[in-house]
CHARMM internal coordinates of N, CA and C (Angstrom, degrees):
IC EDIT
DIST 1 N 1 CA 1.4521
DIST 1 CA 1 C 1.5292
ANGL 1 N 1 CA 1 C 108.96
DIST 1 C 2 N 1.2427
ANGL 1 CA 1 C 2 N 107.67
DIHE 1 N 1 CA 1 C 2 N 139.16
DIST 2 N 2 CA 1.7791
ANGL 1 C 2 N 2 CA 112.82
DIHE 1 CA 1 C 2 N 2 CA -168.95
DIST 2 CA 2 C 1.7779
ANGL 2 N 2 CA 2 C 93.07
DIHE 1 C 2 N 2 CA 2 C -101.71
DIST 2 C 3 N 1.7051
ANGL 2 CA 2 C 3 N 96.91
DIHE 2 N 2 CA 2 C 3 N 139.14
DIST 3 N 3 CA 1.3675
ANGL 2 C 3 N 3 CA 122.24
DIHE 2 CA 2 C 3 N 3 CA 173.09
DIST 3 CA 3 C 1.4171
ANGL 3 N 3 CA 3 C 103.16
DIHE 2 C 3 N 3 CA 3 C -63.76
DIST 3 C 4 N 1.6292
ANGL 3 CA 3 C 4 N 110.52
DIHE 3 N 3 CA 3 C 4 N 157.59
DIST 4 N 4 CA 1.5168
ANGL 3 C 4 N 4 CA 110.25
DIHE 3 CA 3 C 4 N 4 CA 178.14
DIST 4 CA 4 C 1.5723
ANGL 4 N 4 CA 4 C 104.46
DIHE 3 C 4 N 4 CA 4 C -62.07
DIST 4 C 5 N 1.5056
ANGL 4 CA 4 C 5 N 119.09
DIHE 4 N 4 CA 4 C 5 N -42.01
DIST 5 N 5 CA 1.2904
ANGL 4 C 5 N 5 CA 132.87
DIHE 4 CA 4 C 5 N 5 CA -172.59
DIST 5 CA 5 C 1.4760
ANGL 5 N 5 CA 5 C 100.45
DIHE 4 C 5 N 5 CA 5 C -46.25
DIST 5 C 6 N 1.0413
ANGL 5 CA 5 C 6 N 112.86
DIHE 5 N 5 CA 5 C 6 N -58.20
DIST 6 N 6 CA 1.4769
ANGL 5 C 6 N 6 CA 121.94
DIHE 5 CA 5 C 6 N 6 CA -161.79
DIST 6 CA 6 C 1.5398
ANGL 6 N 6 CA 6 C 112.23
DIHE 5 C 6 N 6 CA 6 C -50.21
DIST 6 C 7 N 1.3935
ANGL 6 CA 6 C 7 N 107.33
DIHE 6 N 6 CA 6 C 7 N -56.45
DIST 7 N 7 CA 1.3870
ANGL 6 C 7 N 7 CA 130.99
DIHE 6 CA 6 C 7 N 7 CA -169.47
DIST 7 CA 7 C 1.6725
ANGL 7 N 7 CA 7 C 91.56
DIHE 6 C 7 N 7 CA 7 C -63.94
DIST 7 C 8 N 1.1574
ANGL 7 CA 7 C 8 N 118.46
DIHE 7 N 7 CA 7 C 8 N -64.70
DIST 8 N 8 CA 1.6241
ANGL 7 C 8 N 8 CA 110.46
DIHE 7 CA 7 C 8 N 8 CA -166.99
DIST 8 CA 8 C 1.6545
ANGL 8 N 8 CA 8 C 120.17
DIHE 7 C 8 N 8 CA 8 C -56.29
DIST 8 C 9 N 2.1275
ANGL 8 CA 8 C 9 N 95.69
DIHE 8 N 8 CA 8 C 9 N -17.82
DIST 9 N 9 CA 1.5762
ANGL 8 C 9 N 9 CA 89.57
DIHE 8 CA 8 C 9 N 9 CA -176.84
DIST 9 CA 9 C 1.6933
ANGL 9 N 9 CA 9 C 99.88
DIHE 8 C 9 N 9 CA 9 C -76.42
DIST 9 C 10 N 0.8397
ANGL 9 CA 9 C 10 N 120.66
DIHE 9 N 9 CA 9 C 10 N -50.71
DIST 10 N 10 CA 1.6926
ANGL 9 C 10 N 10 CA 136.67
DIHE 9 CA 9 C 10 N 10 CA 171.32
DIST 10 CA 10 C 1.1066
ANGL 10 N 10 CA 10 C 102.75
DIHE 9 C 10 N 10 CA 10 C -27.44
DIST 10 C 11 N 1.5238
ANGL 10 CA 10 C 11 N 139.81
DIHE 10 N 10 CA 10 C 11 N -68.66
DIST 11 N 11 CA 1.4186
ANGL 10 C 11 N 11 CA 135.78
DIHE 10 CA 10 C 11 N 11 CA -132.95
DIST 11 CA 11 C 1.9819
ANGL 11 N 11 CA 11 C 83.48
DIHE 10 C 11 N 11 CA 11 C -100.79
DIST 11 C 12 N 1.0450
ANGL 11 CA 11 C 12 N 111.62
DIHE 11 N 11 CA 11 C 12 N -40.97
DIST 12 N 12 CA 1.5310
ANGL 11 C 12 N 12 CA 119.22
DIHE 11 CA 11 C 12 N 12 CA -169.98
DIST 12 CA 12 C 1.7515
ANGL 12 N 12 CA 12 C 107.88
DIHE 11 C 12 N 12 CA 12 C -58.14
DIST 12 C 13 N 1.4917
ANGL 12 CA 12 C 13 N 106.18
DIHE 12 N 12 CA 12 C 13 N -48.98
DIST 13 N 13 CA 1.5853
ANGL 12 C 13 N 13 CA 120.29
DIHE 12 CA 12 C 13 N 13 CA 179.28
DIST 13 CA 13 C 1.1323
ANGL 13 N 13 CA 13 C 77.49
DIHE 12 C 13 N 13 CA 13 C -57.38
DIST 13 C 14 N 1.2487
ANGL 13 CA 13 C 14 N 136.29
DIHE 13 N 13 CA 13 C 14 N -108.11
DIST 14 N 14 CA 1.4899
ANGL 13 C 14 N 14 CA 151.58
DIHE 13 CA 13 C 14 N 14 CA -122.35
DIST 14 CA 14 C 1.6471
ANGL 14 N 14 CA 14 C 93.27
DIHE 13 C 14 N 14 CA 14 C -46.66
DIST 14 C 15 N 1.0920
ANGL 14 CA 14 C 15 N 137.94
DIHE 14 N 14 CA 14 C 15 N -68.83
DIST 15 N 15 CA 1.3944
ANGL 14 C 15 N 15 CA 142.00
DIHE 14 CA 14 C 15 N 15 CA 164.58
DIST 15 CA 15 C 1.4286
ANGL 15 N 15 CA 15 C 103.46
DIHE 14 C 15 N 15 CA 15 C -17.32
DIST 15 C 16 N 1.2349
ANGL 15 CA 15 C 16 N 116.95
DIHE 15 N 15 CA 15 C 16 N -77.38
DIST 16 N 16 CA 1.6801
ANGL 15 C 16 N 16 CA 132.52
DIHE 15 CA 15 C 16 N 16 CA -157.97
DIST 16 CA 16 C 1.3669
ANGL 16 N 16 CA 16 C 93.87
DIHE 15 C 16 N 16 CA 16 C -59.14
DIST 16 C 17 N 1.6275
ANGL 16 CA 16 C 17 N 132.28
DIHE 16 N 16 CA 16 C 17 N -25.60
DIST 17 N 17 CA 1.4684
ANGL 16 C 17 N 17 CA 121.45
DIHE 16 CA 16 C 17 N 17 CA -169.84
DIST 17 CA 17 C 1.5378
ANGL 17 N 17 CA 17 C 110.71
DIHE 16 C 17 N 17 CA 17 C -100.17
DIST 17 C 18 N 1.5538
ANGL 17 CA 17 C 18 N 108.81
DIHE 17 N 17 CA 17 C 18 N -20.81
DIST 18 N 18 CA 1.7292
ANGL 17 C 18 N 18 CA 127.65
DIHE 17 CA 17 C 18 N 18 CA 171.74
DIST 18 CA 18 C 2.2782
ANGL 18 N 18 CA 18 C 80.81
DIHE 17 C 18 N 18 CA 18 C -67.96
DIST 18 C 19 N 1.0993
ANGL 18 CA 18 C 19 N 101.42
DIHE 18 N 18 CA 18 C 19 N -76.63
DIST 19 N 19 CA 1.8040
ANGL 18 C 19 N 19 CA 91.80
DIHE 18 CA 18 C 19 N 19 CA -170.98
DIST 19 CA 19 C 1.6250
ANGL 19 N 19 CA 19 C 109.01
DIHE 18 C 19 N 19 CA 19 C -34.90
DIST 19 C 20 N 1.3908
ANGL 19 CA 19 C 20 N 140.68
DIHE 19 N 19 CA 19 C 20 N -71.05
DIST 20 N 20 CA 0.6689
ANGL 19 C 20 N 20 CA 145.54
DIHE 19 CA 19 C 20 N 20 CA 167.70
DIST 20 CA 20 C 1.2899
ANGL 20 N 20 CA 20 C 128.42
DIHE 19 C 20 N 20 CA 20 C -19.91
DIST 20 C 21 N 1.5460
ANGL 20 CA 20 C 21 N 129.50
DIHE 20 N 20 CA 20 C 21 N -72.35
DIST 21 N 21 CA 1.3372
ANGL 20 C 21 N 21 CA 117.21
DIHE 20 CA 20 C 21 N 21 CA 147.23
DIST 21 CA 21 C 1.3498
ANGL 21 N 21 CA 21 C 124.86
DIHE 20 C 21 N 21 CA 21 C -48.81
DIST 21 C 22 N 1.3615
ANGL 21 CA 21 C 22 N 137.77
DIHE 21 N 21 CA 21 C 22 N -15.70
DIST 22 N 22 CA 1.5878
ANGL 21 C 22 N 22 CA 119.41
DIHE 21 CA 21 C 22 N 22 CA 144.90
DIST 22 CA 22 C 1.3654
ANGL 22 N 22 CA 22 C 124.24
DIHE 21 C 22 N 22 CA 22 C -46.00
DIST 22 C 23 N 1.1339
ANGL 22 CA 22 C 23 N 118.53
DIHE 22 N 22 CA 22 C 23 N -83.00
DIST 23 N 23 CA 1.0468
ANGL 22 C 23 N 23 CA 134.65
DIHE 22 CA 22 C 23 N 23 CA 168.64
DIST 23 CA 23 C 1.5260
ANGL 23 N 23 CA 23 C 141.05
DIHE 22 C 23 N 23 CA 23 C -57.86
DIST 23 C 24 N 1.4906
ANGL 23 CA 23 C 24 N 114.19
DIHE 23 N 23 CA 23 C 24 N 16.95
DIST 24 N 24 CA 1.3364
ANGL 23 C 24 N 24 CA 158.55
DIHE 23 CA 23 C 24 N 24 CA 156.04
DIST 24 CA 24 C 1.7912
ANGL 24 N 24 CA 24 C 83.78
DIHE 23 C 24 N 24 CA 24 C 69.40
DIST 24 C 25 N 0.7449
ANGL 24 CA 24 C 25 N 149.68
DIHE 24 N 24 CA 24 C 25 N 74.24
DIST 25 N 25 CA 1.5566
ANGL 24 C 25 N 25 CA 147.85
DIHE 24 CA 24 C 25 N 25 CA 165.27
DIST 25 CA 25 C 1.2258
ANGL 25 N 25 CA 25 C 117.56
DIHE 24 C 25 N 25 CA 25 C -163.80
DIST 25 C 26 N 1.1699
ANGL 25 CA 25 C 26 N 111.46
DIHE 25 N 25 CA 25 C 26 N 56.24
DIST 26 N 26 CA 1.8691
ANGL 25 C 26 N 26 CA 117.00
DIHE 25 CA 25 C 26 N 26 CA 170.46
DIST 26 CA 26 C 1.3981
ANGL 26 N 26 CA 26 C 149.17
DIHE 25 C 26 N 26 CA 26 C -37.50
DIST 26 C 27 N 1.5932
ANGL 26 CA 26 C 27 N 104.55
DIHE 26 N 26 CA 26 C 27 N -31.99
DIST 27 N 27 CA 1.7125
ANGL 26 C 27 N 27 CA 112.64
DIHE 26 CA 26 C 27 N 27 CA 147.10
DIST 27 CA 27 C 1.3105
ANGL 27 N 27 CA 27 C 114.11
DIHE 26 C 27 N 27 CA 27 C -75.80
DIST 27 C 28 N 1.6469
ANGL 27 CA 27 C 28 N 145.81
DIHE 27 N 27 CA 27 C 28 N -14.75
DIST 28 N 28 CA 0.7325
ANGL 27 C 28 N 28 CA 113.93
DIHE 27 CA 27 C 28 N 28 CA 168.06
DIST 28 CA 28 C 1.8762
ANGL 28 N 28 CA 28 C 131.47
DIHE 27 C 28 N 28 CA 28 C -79.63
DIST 28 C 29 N 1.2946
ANGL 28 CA 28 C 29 N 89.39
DIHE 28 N 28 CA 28 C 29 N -37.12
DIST 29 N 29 CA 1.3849
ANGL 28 C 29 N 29 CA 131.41
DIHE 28 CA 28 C 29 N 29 CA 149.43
DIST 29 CA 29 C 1.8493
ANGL 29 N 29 CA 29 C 113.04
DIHE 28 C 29 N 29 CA 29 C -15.55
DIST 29 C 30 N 1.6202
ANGL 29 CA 29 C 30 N 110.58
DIHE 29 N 29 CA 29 C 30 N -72.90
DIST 30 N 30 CA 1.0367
ANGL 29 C 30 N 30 CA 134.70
DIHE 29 CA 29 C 30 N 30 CA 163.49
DIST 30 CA 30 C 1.7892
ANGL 30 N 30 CA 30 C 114.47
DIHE 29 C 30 N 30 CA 30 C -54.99
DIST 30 C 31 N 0.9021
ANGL 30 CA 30 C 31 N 117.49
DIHE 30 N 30 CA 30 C 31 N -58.96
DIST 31 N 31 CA 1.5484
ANGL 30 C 31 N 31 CA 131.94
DIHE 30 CA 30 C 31 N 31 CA -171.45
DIST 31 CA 31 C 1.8137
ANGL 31 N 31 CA 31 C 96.90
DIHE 30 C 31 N 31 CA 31 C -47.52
DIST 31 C 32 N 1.7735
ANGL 31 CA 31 C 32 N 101.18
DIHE 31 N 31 CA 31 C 32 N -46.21
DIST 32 N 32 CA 1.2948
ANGL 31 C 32 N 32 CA 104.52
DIHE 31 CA 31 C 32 N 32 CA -161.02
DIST 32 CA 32 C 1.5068
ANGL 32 N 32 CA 32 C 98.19
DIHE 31 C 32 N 32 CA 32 C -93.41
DIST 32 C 33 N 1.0786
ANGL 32 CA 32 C 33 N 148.02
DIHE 32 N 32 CA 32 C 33 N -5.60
DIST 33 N 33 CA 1.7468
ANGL 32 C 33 N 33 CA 148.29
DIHE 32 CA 32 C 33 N 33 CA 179.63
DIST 33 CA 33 C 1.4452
ANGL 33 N 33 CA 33 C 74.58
DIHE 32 C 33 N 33 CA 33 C -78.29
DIST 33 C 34 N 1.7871
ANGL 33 CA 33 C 34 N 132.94
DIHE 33 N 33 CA 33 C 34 N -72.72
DIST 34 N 34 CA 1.5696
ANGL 33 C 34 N 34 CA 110.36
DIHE 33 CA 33 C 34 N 34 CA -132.28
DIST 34 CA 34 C 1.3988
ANGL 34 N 34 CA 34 C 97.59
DIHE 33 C 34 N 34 CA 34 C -70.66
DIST 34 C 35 N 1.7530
ANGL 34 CA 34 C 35 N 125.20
DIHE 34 N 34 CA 34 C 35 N -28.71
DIST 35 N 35 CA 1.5682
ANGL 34 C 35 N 35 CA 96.18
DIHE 34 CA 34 C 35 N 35 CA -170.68
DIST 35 CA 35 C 1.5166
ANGL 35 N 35 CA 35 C 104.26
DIHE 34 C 35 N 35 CA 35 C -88.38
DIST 35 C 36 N 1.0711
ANGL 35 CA 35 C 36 N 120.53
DIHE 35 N 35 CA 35 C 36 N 18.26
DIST 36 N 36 CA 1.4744
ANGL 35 C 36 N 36 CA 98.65
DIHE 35 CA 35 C 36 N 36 CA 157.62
DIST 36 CA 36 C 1.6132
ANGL 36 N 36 CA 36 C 113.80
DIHE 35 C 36 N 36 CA 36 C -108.61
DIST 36 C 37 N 1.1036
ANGL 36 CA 36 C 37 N 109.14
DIHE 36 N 36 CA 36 C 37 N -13.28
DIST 37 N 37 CA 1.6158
ANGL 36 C 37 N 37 CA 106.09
DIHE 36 CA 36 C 37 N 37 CA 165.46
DIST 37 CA 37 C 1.5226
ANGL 37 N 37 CA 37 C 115.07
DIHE 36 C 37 N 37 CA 37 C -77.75
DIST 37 C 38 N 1.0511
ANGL 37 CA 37 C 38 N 115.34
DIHE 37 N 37 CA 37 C 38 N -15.68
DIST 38 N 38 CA 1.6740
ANGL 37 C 38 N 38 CA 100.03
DIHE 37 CA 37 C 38 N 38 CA -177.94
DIST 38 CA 38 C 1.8573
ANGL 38 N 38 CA 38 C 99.25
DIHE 37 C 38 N 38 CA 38 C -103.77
DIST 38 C 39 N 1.6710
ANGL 38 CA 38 C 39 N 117.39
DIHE 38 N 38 CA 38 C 39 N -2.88
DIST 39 N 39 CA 1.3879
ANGL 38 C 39 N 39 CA 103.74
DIHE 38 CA 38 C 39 N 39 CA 167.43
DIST 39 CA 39 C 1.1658
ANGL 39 N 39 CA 39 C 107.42
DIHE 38 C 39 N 39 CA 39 C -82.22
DIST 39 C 40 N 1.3513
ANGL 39 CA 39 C 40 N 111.18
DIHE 39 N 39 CA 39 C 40 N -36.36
DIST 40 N 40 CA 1.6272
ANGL 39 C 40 N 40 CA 120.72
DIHE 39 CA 39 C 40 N 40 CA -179.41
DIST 40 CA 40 C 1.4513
ANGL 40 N 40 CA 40 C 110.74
DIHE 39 C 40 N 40 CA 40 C -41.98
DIST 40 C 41 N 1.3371
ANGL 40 CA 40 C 41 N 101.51
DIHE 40 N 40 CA 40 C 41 N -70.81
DIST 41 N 41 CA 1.6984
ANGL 40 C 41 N 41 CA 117.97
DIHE 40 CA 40 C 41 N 41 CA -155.82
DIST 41 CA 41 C 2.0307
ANGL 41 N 41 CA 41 C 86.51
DIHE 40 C 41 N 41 CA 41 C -61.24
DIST 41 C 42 N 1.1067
ANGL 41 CA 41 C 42 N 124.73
DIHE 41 N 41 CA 41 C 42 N -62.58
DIST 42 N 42 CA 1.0133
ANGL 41 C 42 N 42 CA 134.95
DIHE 41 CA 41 C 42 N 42 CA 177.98
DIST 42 CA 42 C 1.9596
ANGL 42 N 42 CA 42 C 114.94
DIHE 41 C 42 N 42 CA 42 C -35.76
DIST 42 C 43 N 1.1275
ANGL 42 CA 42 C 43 N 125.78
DIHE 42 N 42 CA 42 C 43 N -16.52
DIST 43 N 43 CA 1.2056
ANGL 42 C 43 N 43 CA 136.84
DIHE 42 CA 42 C 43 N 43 CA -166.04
DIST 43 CA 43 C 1.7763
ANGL 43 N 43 CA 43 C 90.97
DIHE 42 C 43 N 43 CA 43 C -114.42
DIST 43 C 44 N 1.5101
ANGL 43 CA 43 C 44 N 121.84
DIHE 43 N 43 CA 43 C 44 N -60.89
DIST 44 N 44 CA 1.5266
ANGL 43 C 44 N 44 CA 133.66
DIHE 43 CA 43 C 44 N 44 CA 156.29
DIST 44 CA 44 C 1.1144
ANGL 44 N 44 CA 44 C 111.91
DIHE 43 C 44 N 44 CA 44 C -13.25
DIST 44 C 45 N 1.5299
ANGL 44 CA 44 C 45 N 119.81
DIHE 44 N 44 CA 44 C 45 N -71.72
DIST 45 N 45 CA 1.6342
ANGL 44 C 45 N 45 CA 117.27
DIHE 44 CA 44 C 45 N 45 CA -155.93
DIST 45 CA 45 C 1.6939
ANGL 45 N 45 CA 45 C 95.18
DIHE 44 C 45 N 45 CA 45 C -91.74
DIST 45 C 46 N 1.2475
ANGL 45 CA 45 C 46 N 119.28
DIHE 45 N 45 CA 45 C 46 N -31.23
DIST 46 N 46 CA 1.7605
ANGL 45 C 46 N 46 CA 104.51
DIHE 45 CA 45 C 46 N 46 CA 177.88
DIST 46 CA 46 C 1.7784
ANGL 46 N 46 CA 46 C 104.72
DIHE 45 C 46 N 46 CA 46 C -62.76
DIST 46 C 47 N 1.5719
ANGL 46 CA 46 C 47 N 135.28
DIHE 46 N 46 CA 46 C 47 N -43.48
DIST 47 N 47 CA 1.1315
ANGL 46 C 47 N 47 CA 137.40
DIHE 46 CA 46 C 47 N 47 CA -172.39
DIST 47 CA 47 C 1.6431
ANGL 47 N 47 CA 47 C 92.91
DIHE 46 C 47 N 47 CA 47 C -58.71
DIST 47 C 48 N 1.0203
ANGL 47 CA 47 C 48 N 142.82
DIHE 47 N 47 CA 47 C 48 N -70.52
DIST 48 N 48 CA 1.4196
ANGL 47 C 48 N 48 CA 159.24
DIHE 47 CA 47 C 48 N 48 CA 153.69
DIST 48 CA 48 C 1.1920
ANGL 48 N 48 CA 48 C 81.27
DIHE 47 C 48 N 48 CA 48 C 10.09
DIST 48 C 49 N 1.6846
ANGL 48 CA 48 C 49 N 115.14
DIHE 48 N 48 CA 48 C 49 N -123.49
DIST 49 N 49 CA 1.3875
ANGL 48 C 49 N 49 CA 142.96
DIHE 48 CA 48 C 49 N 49 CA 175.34
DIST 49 CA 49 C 1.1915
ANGL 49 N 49 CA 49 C 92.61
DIHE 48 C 49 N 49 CA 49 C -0.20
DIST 49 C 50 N 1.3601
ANGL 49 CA 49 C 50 N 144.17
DIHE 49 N 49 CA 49 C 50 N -89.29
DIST 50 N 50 CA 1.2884
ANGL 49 C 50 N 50 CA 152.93
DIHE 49 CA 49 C 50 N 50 CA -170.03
DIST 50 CA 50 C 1.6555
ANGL 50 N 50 CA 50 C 111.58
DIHE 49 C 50 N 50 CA 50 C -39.95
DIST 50 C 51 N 1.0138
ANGL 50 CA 50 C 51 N 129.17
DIHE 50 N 50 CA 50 C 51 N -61.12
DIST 51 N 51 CA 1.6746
ANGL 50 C 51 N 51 CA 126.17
DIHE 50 CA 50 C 51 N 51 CA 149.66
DIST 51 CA 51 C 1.3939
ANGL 51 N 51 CA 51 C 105.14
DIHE 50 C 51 N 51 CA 51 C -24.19
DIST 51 C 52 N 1.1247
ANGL 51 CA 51 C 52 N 105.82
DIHE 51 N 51 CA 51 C 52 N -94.10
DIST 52 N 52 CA 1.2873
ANGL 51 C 52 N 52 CA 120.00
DIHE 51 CA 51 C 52 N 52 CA -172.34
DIST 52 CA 52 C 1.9407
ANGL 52 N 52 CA 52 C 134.96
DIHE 51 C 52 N 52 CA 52 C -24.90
DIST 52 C 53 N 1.6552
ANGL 52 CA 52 C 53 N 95.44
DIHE 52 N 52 CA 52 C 53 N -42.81
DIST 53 N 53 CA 1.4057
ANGL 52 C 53 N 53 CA 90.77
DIHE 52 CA 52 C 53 N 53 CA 152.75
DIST 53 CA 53 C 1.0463
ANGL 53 N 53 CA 53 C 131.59
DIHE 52 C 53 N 53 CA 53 C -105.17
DIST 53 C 54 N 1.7496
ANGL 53 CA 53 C 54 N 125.25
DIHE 53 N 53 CA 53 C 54 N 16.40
DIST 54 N 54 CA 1.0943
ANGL 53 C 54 N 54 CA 117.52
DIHE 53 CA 53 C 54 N 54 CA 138.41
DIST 54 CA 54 C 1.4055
ANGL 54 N 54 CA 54 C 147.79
DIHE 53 C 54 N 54 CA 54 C -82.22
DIST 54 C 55 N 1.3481
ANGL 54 CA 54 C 55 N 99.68
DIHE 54 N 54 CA 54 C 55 N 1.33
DIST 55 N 55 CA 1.4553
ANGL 54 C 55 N 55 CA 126.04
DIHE 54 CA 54 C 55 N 55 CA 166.38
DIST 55 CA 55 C 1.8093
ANGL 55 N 55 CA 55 C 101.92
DIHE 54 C 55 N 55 CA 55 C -80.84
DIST 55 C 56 N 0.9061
ANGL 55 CA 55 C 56 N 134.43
DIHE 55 N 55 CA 55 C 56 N -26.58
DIST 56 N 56 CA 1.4956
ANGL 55 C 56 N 56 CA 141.36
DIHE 55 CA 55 C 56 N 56 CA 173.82
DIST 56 CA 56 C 1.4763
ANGL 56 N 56 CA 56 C 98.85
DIHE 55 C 56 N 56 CA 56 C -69.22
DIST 56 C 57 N 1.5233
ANGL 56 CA 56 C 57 N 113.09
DIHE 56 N 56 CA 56 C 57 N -42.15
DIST 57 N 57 CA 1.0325
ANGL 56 C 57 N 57 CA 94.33
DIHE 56 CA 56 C 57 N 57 CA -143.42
DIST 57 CA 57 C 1.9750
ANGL 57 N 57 CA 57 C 107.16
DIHE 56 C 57 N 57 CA 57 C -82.98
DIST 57 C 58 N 1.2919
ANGL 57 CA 57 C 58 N 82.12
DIHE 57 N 57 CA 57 C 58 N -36.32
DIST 58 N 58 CA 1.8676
ANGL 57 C 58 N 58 CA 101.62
DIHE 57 CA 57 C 58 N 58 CA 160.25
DIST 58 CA 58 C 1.7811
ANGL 58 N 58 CA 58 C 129.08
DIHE 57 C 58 N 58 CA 58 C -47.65
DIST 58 C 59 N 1.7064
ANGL 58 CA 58 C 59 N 93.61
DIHE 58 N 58 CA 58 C 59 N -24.70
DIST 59 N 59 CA 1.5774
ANGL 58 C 59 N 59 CA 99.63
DIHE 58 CA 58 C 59 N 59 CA -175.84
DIST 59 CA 59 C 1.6602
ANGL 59 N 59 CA 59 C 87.06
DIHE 58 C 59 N 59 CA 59 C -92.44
DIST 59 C 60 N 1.0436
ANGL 59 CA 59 C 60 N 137.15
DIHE 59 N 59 CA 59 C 60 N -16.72
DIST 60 N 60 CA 1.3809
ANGL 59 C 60 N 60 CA 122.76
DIHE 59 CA 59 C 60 N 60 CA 176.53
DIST 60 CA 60 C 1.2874
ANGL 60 N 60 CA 60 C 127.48
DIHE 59 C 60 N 60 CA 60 C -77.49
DIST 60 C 61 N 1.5838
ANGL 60 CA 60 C 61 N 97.67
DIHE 60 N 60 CA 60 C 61 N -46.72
DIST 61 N 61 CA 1.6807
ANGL 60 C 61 N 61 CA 96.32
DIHE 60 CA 60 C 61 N 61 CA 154.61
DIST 61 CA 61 C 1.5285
ANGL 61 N 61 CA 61 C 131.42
DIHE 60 C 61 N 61 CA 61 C -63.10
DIST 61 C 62 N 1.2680
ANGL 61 CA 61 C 62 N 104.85
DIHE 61 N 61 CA 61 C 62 N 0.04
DIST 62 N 62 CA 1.9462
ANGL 61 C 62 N 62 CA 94.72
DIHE 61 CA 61 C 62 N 62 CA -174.02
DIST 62 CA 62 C 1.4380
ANGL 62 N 62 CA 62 C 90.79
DIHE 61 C 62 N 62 CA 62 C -106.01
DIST 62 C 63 N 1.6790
ANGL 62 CA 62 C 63 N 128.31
DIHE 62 N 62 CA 62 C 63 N -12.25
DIST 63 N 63 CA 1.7258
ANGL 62 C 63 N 63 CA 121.36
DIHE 62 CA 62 C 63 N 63 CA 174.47
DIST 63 CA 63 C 1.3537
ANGL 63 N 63 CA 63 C 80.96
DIHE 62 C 63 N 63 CA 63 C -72.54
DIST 63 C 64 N 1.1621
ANGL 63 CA 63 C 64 N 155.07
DIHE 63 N 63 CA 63 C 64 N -36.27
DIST 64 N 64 CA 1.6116
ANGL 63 C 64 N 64 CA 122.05
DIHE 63 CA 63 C 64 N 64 CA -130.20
DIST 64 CA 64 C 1.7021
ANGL 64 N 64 CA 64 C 75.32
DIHE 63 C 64 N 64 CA 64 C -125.43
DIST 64 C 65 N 0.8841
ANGL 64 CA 64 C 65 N 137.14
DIHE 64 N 64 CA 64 C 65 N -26.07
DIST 65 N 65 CA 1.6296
ANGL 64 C 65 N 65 CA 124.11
DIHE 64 CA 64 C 65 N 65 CA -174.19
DIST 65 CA 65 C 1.9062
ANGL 65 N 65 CA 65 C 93.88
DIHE 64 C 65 N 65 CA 65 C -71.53
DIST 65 C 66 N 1.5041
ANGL 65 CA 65 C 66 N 105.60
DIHE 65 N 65 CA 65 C 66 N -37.53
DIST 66 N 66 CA 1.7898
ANGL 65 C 66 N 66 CA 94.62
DIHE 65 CA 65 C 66 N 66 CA -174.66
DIST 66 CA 66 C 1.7638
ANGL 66 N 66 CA 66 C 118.67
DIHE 65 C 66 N 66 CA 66 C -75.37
DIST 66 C 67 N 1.5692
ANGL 66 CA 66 C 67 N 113.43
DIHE 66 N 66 CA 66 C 67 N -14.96
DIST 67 N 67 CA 1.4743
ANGL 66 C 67 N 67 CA 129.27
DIHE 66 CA 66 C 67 N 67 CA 156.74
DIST 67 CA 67 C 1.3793
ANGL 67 N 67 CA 67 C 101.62
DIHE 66 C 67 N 67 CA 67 C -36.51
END
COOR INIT
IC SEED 1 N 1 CA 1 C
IC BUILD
């Protein structure tokens, strides 16, 4: 299973290197995909986490609401 980090550096590079060959400048291109893929992915997996235990937190109240 891929980290949010991971995925955003991936999808972000690939972007930053599609910009880059537009705009004929590929390290810059590159430079700018990874920092937005690792804010991305980094923003991704905290929203995640954050879902996630609030989905816990809802299944706890519906055991104790069916008590």
């Amino acid at each position: 299973m891929t980290t949010g980090i991971s995925l955003g550096l991936a999808i972000g590079l690939s972007l930053g290197v599609l910009f880059g060959i537009v705009t004929d400048n590929i390290s810059l291109g590159m430079m700018i995909g990874v920092a937005v893929g690792l804010c991305g992915g980094s923003v991704a997996s905290a929203l995640k986490s954050k879902k996630k235990k609030g989905q816990e937190k809802s299944d706890e109240e519906k055991k104790n609401n069916e008590k």
